[in-house]
C-alpha positions in Angstrom: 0.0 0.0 0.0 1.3 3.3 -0.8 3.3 5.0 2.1 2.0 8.8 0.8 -0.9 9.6 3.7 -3.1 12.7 2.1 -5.8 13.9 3.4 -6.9 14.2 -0.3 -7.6 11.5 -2.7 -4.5 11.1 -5.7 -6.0 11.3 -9.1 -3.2 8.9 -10.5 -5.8 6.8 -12.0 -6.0 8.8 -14.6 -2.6 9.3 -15.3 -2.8 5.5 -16.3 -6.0 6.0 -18.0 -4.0 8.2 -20.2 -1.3 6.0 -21.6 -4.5 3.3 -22.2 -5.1 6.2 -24.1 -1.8 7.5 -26.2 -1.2 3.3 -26.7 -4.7 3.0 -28.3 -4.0 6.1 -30.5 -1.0 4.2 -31.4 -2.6 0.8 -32.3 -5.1 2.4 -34.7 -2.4 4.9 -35.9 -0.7 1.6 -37.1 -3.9 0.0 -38.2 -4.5 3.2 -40.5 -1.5 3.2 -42.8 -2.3 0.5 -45.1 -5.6 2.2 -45.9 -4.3 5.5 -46.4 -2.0 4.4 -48.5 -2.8 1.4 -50.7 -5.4 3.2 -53.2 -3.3 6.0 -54.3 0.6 4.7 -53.7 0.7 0.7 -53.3 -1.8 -0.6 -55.7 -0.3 1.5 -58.7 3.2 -0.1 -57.5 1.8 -3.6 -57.1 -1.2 -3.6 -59.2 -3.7 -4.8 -56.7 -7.4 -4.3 -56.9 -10.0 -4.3 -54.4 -9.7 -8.2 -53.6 -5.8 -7.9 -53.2 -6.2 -5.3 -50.5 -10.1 -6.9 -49.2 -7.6 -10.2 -49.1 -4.7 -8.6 -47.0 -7.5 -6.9 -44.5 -9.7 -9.8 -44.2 -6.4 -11.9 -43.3 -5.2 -9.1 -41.0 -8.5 -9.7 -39.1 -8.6 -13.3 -38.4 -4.8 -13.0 -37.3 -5.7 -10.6 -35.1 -9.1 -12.5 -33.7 -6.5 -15.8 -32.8 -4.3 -13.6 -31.9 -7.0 -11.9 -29.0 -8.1 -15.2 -27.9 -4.5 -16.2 -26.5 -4.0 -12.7 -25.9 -6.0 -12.4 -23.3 -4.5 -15.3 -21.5 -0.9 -13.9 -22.4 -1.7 -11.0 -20.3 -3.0 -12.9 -17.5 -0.1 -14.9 -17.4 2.5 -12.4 -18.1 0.3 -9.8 -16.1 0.1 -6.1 -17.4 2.9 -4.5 -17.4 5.3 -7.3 -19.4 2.1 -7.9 -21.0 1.7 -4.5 -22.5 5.0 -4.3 -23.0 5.6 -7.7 -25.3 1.8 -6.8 -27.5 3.3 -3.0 -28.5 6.7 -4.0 -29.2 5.5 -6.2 -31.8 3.2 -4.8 -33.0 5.8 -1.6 -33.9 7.9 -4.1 -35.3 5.2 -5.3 -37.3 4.3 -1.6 -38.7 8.2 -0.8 -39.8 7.9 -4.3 -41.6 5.4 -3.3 -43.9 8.0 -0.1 -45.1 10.6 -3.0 -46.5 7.7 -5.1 -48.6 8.7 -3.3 -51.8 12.4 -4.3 -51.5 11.6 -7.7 -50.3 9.4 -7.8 -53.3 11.9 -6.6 -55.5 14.5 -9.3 -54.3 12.8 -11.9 -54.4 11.7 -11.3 -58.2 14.8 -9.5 -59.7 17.9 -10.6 -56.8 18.1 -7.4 -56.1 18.1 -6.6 -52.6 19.7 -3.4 -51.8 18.0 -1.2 -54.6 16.3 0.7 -51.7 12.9 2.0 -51.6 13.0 4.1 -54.5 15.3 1.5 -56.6 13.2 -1.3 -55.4 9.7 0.4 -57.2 12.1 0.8 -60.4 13.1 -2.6 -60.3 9.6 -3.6 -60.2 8.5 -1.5 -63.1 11.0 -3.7 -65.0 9.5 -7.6 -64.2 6.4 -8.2 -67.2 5.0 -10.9 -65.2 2.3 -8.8 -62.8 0.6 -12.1 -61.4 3.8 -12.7 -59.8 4.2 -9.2 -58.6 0.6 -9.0 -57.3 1.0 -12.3 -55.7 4.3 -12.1 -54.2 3.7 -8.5 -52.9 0.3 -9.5 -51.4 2.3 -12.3 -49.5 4.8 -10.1 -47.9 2.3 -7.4 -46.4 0.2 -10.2 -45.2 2.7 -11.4 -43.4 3.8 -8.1 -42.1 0.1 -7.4 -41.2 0.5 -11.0 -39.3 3.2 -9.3 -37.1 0.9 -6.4 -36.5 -1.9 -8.1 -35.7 -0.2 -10.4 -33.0 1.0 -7.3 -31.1 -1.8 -5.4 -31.4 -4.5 -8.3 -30.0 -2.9 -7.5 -26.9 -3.5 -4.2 -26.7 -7.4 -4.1 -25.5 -6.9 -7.2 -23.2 -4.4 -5.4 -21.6 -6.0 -2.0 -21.3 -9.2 -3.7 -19.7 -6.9 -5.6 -17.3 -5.6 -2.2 -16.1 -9.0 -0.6 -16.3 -10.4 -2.8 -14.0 -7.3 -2.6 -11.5 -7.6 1.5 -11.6 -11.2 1.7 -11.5 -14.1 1.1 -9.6 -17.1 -0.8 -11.6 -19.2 2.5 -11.4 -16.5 4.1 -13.0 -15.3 1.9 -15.5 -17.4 2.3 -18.4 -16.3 6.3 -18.5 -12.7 5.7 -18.2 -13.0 2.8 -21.1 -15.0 5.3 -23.4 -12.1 7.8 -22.7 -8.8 5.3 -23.2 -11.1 3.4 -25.8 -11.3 7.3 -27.9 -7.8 7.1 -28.2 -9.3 4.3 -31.8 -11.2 7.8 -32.2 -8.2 9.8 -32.1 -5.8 7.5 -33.9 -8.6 7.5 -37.1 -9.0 11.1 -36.8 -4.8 12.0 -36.7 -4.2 9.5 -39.3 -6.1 11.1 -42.5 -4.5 14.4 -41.9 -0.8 13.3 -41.6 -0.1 9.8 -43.1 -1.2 10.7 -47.1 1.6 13.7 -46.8 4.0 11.7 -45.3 3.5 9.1 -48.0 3.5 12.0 -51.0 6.1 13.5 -49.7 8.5 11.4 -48.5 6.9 7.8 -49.9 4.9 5.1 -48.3 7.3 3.8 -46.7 8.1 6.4 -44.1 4.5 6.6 -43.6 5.1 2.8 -41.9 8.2 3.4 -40.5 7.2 6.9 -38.8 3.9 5.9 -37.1 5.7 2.9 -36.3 8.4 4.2 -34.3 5.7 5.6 -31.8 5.1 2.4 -30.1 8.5 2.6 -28.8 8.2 5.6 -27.3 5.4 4.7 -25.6 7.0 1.6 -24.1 9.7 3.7 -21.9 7.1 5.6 -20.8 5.1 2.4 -19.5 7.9 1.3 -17.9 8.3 4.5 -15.9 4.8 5.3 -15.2 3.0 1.7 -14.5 2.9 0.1 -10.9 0.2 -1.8 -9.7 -2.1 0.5 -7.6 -1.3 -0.9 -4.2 2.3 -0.7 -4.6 2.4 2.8 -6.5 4.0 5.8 -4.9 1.7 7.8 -6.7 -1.1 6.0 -4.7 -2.4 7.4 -2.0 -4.6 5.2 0.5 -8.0 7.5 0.2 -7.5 6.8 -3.9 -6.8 3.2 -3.2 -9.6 3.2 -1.0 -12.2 4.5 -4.0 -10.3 2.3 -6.7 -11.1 -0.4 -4.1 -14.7 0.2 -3.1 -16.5 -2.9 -5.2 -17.1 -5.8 -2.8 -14.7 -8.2 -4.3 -11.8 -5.9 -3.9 -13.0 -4.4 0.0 -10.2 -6.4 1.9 -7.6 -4.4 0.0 -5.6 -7.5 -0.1 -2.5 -7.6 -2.2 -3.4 -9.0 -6.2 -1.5 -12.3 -6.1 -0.2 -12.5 -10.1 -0.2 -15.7 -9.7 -3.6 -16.4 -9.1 -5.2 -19.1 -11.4 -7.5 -18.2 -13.8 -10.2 -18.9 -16.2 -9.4 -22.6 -18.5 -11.0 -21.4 -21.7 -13.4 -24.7 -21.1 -14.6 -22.4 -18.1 -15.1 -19.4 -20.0 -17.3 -20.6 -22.4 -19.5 -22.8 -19.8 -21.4 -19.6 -19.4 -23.7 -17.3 -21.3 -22.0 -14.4 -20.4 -19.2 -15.4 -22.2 -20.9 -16.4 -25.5 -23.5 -12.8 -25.3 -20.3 -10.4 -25.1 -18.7 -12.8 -28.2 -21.4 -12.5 -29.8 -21.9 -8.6 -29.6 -18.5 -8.8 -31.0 -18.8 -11.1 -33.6 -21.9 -8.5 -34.8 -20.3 -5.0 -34.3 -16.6 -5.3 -34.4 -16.6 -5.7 -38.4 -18.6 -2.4 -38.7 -15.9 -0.4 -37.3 -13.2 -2.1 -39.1 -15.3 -2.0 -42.3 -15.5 1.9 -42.2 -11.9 2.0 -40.8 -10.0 0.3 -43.6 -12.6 1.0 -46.5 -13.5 4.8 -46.1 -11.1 5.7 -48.1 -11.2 3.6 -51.0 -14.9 4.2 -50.7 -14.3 8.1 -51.5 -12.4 7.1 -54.2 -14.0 4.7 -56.0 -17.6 6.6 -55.4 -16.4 10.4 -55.9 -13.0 10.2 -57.0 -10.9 11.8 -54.5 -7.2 10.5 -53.8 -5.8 10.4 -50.3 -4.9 14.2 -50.0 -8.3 15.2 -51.4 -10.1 12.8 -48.6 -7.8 13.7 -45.7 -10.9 17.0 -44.2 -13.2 14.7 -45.4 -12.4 11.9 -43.1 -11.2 14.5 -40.4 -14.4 15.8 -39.9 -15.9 12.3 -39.9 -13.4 10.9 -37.5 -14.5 14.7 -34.6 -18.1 13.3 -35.4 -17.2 10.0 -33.5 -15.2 11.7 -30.4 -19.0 12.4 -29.3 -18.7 8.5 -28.6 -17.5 9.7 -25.1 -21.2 10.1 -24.0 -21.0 5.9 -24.2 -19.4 6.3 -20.8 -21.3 8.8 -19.2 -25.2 7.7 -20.1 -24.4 4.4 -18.2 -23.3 6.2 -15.0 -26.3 8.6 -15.4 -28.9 5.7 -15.6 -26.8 4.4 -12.2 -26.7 7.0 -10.3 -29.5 8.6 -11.3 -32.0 6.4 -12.2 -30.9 3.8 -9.1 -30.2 0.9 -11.9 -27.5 -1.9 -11.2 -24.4 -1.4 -13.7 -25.2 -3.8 -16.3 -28.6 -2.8 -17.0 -27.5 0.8 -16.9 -25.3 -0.8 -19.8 -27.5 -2.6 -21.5 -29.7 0.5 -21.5 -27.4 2.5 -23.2 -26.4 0.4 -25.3 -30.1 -0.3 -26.7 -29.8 3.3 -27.2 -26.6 3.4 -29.1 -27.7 0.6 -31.1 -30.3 2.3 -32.9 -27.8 5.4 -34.6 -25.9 3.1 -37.2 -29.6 2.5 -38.6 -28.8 6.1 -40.7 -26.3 4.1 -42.4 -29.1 2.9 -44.8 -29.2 6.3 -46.1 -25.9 6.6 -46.8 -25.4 6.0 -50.2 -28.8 7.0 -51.8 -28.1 10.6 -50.2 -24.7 10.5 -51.6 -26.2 11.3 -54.7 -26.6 14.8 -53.5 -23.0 15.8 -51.4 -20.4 13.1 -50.6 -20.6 15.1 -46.9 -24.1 13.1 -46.2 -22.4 10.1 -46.3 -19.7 11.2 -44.0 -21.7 12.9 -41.9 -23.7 9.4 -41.4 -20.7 7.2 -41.1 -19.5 9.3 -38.4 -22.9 9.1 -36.3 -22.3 5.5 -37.1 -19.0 5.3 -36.2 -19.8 7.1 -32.5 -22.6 4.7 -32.2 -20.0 2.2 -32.5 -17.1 3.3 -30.2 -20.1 4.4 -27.2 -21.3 1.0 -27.4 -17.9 -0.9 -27.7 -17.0 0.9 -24.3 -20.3 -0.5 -22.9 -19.7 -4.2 -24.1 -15.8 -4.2 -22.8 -17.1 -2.9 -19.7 -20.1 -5.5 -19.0 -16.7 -8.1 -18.5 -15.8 -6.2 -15.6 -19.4 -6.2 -14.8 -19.7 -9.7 -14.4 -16.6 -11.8 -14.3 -14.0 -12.0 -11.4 -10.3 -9.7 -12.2 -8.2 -12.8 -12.7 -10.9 -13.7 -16.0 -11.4 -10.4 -17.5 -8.2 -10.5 -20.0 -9.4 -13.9 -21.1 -12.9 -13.1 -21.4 -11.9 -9.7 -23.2 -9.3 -12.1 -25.9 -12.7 -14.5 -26.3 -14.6 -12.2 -27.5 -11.6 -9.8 -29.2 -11.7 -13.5 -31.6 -15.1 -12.9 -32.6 -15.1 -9.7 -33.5 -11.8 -10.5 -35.4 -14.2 -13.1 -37.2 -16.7 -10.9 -37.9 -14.3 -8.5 -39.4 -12.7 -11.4 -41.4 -15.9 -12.0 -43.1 -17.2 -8.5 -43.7 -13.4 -7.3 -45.1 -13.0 -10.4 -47.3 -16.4 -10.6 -48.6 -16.4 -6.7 -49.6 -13.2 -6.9 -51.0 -14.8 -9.7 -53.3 -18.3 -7.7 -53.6 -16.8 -4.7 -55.1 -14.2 -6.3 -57.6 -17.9 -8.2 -58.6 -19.7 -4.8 -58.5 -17.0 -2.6 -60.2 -17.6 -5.3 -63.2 -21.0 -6.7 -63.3 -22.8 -3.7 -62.4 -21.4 -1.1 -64.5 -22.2 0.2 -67.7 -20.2 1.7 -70.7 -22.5 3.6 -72.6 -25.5 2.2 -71.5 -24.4 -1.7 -72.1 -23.3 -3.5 -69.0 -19.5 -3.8 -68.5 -19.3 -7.7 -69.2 -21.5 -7.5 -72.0 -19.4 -5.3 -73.9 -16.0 -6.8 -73.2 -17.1 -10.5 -72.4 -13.2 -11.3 -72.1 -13.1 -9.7 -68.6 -15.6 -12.2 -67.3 -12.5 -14.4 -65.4 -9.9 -11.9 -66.0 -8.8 -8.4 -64.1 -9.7 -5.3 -65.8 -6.6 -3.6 -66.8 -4.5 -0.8 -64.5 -6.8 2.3 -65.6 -9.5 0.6 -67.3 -12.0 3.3 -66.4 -10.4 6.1 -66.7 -8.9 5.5 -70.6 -12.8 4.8 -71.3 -13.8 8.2 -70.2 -10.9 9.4 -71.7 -12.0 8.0 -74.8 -15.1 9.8 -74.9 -17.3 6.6 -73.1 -19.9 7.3 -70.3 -19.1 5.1 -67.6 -21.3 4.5 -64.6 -19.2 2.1 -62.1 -21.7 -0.2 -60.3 -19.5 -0.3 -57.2 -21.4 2.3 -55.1 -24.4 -0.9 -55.3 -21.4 -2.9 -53.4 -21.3 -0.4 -51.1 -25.3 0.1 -50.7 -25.2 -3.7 -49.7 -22.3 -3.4 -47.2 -23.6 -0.7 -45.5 -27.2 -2.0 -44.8 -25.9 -5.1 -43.1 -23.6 -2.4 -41.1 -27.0 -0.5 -40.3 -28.7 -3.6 -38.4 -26.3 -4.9 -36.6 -26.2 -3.5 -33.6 -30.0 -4.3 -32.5 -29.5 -7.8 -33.9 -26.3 -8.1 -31.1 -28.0 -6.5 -28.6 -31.1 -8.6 -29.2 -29.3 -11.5 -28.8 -26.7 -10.3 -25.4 -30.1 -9.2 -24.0 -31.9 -12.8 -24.5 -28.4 -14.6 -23.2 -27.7 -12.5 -19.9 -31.0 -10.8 -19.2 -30.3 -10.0 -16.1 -27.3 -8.8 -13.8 -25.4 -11.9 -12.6 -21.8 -11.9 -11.4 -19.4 -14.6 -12.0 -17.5 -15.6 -8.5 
């Protein structure tokens, strides 16, 4: 316990709460590059289209949902400071690796491997054989994304490990929707810097830049973390509050040692399987508009990266208004007299019914591309208020020594969800941009039956035009399709969560 006696409470708490913070601004930081940078500076280089990159995404989530299910255990077993420490430095690792993909590429197809990055894009232009470019190229990011996703699936198990150390139940909600808007602030920073980096100084620094962050961030962990009742920082009226739950009243020493949840445990009750399942609905919505917002401003209305970078700014402020996920749930606690996971569930009812604007999305795009955004970032607040709630109903109900694993469950079901909405768009809009547009009038295929099985050319589009054609790309019907599952899936999660756990039970 800490030796400071105040008469006044320490705040440290949130000190911590603040690194959850800067590491989850970080994470997504990380996350963002590939999607800021593929449309306009990759795919040209490599010659991918939408299934290349849908492939490399949808891959990226299904490494990241294994990775969350032994995540969670990692962390228990490492406990939080190593394991925070271990998930960021890979993860960085990951993110610089995806800045050397062009000369590994390059070497691998022409022996040369110390062209550097702008010898390695000439060397390229040289090979004739583009399968083996697009395939080879595709290989090495996914394995780089691999990397990234192993680190980063420890990031959120981790932070909820420490959230529930720091913070009283009542409280833990609100602190979650404030570390959890660091995804939030990580989206929002990432438009407006990582296309400049990239034009100016090449893709590759855009990787190796935002992936040098996670370093930082590591000494400062080291400095800063200390479990609560063995932090200087500490006082005993703060550890008194962060202690004020029932399970944590003797102020007893956490034993790291402690055993904890088997997986066969975990998933012997519904608990378990109604926050998965909220996962597995919801997670792939925010990942959807995460990694395809930008390609969807630039297949739909044209703009490259620089042109979308206010744009997706503006959209990304919209969802900092998530931080009213935290404080509804308090309100309907202390003020309405409601236990803390129907408080939750309450809000998150609430929450649920915003992303339903998403079905308006495209058809109003027909008027001002800002509808759109406008509506994915109502969505996208929707999302990250609710995902604070649903992390948050773990604490609720299961004992400290389960919450990582519990949080790394259902982190691999959101991953699966994403999995399936990333790889399946990727596929839908490839399909759309060919079987649903028209040149002049005549459908796409009709016209040029030879591109049935086959890519359409670098440029296709754009030399039809060029030539005089009218063009009307069918993708934006992809897009209609995606975004009405996206719309309904946050009452079909809830409905679900609500019927599994309909009322408050905790786990001993």
């Amino acid at each position: 316990m800490s030796s400071v006696k105040s008469l006044k409470p320490t705040n440290f708490r949130w000190t911590i709460c603040f690194l959850l913070f800067i590491a989850t601004t970080i994470n997504y930081l990380d996350r963002q590059v590939l999607s800021l940078t593929w449309k306009d500076f990759i795919a040209p280089e490599f010659h991918w289209n939408n299934n290349d990159y849908g492939n490399i995404t949808a891959l990226f989530s299904i490494f990241y949902a294994v990775g969350m299910l032994f995540a969670g255990k990692f962390v228990d077993w490492m406990d939080t400071k190593k394991g925070f420490l271990w998930a960021i430095g890979i993860w960085s690792v990951g993110a610089v690796l995806h800045a050397f993909c062009g000369i590994a590429t390059s070497g691998i197809l022409t022996g040369n491997w110390l062209a550097g990055f702008h010898g390695s894009k000439e060397m390229i232009a040289t090979v004739s054989n583009t399968s083996a470019i697009i395939s080879t190229s595709v290989t090495l990011f996914i394995f780089a994304r691999f990397v990234l996703a192993i680190g980063e699936a420890g990031n959120f198990p981790a932070a909820i490990k420490t959230t529930a150390e720091y913070f009283p139940k009542k409280d833990r909600a609100f602190s979650t929707s404030i570390w959890n808007a660091g995804a939030t602030v990580g989206a929002l920073a990432a438009p407006i810097t990582i296309p400049f980096i990239a034009k100016s100084m090449g893709w590759e620094w855009a990787f190796i830049i935002i992936g040098a962050l996670g370093f930082v961030w590591m000494g400062l962990w080291v400095f800063y973390y200390k479990k609560p009742h063995v932090h200087h920082k500490v006082n005993e009226h703060e550890l008194t509050y962060i202690n004020q739950d029932q399970e944590d009243a003797s102020h007893e020493d956490i034993n790291v040692t402690e055993k904890t949840f088997s997986f066969r445990e975990s998933f012997s009750h519904k608990q378990t399987w109604a926050f998965a399942f909220g996962k597995f609905m919801t997670d792939g919505v925010w990942w959807f508009f995460l990694f395809w917002t930008p390609a969807y401003l630039s297949s739909v209305y044209g703009m490259d990266s620089t042109q979308s970078a206010f744009p997706l700014f503006v959209l990304y402020m919209i969802t900092l208004f998530s931080i009213i996920g935290g404080w509804l749930p308090k309100y309907f606690v202390e003020k309405k007299g409601m236990n803390a996971y129907s408080g939750r569930m309450k809000a998150m009812l609430i929450f649920a019914f915003f992303p339903l604007l998403a079905l308006l999305a495209q058809p109003l795009g027909s008027v001002t591309y800002w509808i759109p955004v406008l509506i994915i970032g109502i969505a996208g607040a929707a999302h990250q208020a609710w995902s604070a709630n649903i992390f948050s109903t773990v604490g609720d109900m299961f004992p400290k020594k389960a919450i990582a694993t519990i949080t790394g469950i259902g982190g691999m079901a959101g991953g699966i969800g994403s999995f399936i909405i990333n790889k399946s768009s990727g596929v839908l809009f490839d399909h759309a941009h060919k079987a649903w547009s028209t040149v002049d009038g005549i459908p796409l295929l009709e016209k040029y039956p030879q591109y049935i099985n086959e890519r359409l050319p670098d440029g296709f589009f754009e030399k039809l035009e060029k030539s005089g054609a009218i063009v009307v790309d069918g993708i934006d019907k992809g897009y209609m399709i995606i975004f009405s599952i996206c719309a309904v899936a946050y009452l079909i999660a809830w409905s679900v969560m609500k019927t599994l756990v309909p009322k408050y039970k905790v786990i001993k």
